[in-house]
C-alpha positions as CSV (number, residue, x, y, z in Angstrom):
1,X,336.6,121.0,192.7
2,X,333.5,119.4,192.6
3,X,332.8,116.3,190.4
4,X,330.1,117.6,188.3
5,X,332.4,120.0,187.8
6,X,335.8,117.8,186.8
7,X,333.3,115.8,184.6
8,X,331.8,118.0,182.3
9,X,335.4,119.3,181.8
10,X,336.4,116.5,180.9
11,X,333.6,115.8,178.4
12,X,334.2,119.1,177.0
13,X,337.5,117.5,176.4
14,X,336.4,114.3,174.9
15,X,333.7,117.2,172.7
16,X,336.6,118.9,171.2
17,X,338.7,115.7,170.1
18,X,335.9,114.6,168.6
19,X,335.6,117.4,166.4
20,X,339.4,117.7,165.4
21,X,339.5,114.0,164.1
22,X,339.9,114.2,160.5
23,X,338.2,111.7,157.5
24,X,337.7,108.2,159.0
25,X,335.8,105.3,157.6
26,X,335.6,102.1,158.9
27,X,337.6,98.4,158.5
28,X,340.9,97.2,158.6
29,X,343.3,96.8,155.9
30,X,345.3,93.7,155.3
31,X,348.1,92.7,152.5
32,X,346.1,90.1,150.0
33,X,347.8,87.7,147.5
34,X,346.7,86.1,144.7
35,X,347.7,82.8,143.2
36,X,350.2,84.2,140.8
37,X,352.1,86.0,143.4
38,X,350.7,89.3,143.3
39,X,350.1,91.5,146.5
40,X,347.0,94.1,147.0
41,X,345.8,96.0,150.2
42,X,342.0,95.2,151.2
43,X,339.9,96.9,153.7
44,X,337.3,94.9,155.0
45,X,334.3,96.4,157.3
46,X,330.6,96.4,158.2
47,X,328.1,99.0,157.6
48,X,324.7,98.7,158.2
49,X,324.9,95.0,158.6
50,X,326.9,94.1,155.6
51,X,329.9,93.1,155.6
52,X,331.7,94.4,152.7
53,X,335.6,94.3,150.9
54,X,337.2,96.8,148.3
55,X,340.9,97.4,147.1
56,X,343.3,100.0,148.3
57,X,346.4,101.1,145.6
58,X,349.5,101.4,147.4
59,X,349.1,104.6,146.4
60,X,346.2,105.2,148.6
61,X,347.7,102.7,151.5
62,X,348.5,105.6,153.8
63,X,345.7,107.8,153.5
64,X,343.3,104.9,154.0
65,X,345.1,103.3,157.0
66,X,345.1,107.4,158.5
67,X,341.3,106.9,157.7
68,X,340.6,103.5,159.8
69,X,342.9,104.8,162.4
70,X,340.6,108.0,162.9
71,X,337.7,105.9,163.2
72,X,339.1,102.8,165.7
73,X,339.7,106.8,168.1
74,X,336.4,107.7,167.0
75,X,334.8,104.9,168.7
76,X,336.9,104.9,171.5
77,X,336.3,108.0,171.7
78,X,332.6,107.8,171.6
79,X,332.5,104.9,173.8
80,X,334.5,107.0,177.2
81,X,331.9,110.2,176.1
82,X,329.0,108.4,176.9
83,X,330.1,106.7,179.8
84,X,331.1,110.3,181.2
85,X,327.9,111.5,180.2
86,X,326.4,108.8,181.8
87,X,327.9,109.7,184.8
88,X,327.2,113.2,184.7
89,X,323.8,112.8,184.4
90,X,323.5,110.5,187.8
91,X,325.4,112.8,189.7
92,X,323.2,115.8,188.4
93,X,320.1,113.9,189.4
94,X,321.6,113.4,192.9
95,X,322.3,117.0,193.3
96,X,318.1,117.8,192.3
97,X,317.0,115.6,194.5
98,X,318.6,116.7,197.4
């Protein structure tokens, strides 16, 4: 098979993940306490250059934590799509300018 070939399957691949991740936002979440001994959930994250912090109810823990999970794959993700692409893309140049 040739490599052009394995490689845009392969992005095709890393295309349809993509797609079938569900909500995501941002952050992590860690377990907060406060002086009188009560616990909270935060999420901490950056968007668009500022840092920011909210609450999460236990209530909404595991949805949230699904959430930041999505987008740490998201990234990933991205990060091996464009390096495929990347890749893709030299190896087609090769094969015009032969």
């Amino acid at each position: 098979m040739k490599e052009s070939t394995k490689l845009k399957r392969e992005i095709t691949k890393l295309k349809k993940q993509l797609s079938e991740l569900g909500d995501m936002r941002p952050g992590s979440l860690t377990r907060q306490s406060r002086s009188w001994d009560k616990e909270y959930w935060q999420i901490s994250y950056t968007h668009r250059g500022r840092g920011r912090t909210g609450y999460v109810s236990d209530a909404n823990y595991e949805r949230v934590k699904a959430e930041t999970e999505n987008y740490k794959k998201f990234k990933e993700l991205c990060s091996v799509l464009i390096d495929k692409s990347i890749e893709y893309a030299k190896l087609k140049d090769k094969e015009t300018d032969s």
